[in-house]
N, C-alpha and C positions, 0 to 999 in steps of 0.2 A: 365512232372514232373520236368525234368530238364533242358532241350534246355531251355524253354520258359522263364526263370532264370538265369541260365548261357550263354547264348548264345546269348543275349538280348543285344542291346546297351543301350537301355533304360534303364537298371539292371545293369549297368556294375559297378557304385561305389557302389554298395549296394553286389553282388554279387562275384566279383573278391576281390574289397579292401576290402569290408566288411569281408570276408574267411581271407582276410592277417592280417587285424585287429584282430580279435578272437583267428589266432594262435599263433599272437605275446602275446599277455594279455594272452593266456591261458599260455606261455611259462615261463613268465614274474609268476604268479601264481606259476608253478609249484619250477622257480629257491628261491622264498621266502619259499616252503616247504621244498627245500633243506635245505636253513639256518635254518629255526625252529628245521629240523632236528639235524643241527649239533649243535645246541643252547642248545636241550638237553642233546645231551654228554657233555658239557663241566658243565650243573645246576647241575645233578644228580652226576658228579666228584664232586663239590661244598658242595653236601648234603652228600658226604660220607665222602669228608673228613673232613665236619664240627660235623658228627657225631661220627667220630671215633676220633677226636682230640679235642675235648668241647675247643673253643677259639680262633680254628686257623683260623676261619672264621670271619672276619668284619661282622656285618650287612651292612654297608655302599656297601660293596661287594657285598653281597647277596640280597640287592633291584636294583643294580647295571646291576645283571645278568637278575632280571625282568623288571626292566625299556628298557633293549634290545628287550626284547620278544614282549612288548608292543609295541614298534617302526615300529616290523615288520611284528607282526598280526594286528596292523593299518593298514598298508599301504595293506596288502593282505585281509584285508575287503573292502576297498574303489575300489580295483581294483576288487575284485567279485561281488561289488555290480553294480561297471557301465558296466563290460562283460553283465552279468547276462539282464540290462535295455539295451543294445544294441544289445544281440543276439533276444529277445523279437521281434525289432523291426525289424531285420534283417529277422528274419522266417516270421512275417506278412507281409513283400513286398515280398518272395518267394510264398506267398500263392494267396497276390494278381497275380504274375505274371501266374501264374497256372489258376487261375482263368479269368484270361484275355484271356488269350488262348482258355479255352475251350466255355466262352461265346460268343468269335471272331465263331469258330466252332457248336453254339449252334444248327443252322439247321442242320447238322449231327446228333447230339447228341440225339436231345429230347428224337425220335422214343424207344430209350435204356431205358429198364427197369430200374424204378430206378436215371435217369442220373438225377433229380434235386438232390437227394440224395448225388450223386457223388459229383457233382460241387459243393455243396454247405457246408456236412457233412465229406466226404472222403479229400478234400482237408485240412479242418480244421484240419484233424486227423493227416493226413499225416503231413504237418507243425509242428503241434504239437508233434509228434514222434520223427520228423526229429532230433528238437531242445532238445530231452531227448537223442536220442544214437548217435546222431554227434558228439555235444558236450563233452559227455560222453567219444566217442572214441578216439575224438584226444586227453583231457587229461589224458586217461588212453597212449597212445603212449607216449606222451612227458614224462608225469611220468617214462614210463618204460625207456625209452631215459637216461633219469637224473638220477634216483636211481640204475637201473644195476650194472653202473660203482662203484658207493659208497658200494652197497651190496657186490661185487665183492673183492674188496680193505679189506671192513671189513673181509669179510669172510675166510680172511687169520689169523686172532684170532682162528676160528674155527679148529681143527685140526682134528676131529674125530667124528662119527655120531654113532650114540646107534645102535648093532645090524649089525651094517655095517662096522666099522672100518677108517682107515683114508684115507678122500677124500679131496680134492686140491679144495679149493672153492665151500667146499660142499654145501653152502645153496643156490646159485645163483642153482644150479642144484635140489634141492628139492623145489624151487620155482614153476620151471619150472616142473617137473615132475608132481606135484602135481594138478597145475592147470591144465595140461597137462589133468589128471586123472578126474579131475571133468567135462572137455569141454565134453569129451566124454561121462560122463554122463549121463548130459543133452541132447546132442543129440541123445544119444540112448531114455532115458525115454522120454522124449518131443518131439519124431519123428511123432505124430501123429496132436499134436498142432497144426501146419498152417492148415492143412488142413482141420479140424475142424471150426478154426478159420473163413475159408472163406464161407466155408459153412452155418455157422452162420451168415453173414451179407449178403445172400444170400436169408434167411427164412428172416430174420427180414426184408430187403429190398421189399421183397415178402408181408409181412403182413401190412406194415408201406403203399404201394401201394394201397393197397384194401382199408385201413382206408381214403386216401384221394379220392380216388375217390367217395365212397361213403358219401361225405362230398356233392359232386354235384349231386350226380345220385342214387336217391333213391331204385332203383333195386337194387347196388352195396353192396356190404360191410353187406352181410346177414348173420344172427347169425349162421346158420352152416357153410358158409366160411370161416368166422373168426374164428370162432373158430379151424376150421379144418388148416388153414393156424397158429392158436397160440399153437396148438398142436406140427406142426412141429416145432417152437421156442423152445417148453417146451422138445423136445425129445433132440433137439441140444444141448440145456443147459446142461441139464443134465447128457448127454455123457462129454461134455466138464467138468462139476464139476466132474466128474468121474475122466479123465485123470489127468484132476489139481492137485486131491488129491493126490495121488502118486508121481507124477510129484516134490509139493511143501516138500515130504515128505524127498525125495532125496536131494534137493535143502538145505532145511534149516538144514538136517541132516550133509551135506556138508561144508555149510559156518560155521557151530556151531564149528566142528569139527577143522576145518583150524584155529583156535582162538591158538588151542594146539600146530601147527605143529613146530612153530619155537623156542617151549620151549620143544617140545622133543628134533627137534636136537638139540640144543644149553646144554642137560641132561650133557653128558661127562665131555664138555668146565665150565659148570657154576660150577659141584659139585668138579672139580681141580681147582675149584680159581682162571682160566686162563685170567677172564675177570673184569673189573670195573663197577659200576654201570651204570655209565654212557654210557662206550663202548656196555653195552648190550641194554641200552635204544635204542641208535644209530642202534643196530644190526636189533633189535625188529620191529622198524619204518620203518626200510629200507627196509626188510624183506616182511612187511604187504603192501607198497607200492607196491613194486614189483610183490608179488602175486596177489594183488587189479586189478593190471594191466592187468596181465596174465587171468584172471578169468572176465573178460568183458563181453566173454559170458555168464560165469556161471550167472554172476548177472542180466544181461541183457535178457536173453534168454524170457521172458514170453511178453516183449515190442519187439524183434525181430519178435516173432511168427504174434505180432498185427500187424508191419508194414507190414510183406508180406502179409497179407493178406490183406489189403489196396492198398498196391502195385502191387498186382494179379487185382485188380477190376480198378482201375484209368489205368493200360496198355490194360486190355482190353476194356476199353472205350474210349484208343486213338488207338485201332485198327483200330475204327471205319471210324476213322475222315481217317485212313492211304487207306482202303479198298475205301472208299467213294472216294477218289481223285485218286486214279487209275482208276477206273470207271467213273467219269470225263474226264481222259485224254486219253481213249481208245474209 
């Protein structure tokens, strides 16, 4: 899944630069949310002091500070949209290289339940995953990289948390604790997910088999085997929609909730007058970044579960290839 990718000279501008490529543009990405960010403290100063002073605002000013905005959510669409058309292109040469490999191996392979499956469905999957929580992860990192510091700095406004009393950069710590709280969550509720997971493309691989062979072999594929092989599907499903439901219940009970957490803390600081519209806007963004970051898994966790168990099926299908060559060479 990966040597045959990264380890490839054939892969090497696609694989090494291609990786250096994506981190820079994602980095590049995230330093333009910086500025939007700070672009908002200074509109929402703007709209308070043009509210509280009727005149002291130009308009000339005030399309001034949107004619900025525009500049720089330009230039961070143009660069999301060609990341976005290069990682694309990037994950379908990782999936050919994978595909190469196991084709090269295919006389090993066949004999493996399922192994057209593999080669052909699990690879696609895999790619496709890769390219939803790769991505994902490096720019929740870099995010966290970049906003830390700014949450950090801000957080010296904050002077005191409801209930708690006064903490030294209290919200960089309620960030953290919080997501802290939710990872755990999810790995408690969702402890049963992979394993489900793999189970499930275990029957369905099981059933999807019979269907094709009895495509050639009119014996094959008899209405009580199918059906007894779509029973186990229907029993897996249904376990799995079982877990889900509690699962998703935790999950969105959680993110709904974290919508509030940086307008509780922020209770003391906002009703003493201590902050500006703007600095809270900045606090608000930095905040949501930060936690966003922190909680990767929490959002990610249900596409985590999918890839292991892909990743469970594709290693043991180059165990194969590993078992078969030592037996060769003894």
């Amino acid at each position: 899944m990966f040597r045959s990718f990264f380890l490839s000279r054939r892969w090497f501008a696609w694989s090494i630069l291609g990786s250096a490529l994506i981190l820079f543009a994602t980095w590049y990405k995230v330093m333009l949310d910086v500025q939007i960010n700070e672009w908002f403290g200074g509109f929402y100063n703007l709209i308070q002091k043009a509210l509280a002073t009727p005149g002291a605002v130009a308009l000339d000013e005030y399309f001034g500070h949107l004619l900025t905005f525009g500049h720089v959510a330009g230039t961070y669409v143009l660069i999301a949209v060609a990341l976005d058309w290069f990682i694309k292109h990037y994950i379908f040469r990782w999936r050919t290289a994978m595909n190469d490999f196991y084709i090269a191996n295919w006389a090993q392979l066949r004999t493996i339940e399922g192994a057209s499956q593999r080669v052909q469905e699990d690879t696609m999957r895999f790619a496709r995953i890769m390219e939803s929580l790769g991505v994902s992860f490096m720019r929740s990192l870099l995010t966290l990289f970049a906003f830390l510091p700014i949450l950090w700095a801000l957080s010296s406004h904050v002077k005191e948390l409801p209930w708690v009393g006064e903490v030294s950069h209290a919200l960089v710590y309620v960030a953290i604790l919080f997501a802290l709280a939710g990872t755990v969550l999810m790995a408690v509720v969702g402890v049963r997910l992979p394993g489900l997971e793999f189970h499930n493309q275990r029957v369905e691989a099981a059933y999807r088999k019979e269907l094709v062979h009895g495509e050639d072999d009119p014996a094959r594929a008899s209405a009580a085997k199918v059906n007894s092989l779509f029973a186990d599907v229907r029993t897996n499903y249904f376990r799995l929609f079982f877990h889900y439901l509690y699962f998703d219940v935790a999950k969105w009970s959680y993110l709904q909730f974290s919508v509030l957490v940086p307008y509780l803390a922020l209770g003391p600081t906002l009703v003493a007058g201590a902050l500006t519209l703007g600095t809270m806007q900045q606090i608000i963004r930095a905040f949501g970044k930060v936690q966003e970051s922190f909680q990767y898994l929490v959002t990610s966790w249900s596409t985590i579960v999918e890839l292991m168990s892909v990743y469970k099926r594709l290693r043991a299908f180059e165990s194969q290839i590993r078992t078969t060559t030592r037996g060769t060479l003894a």
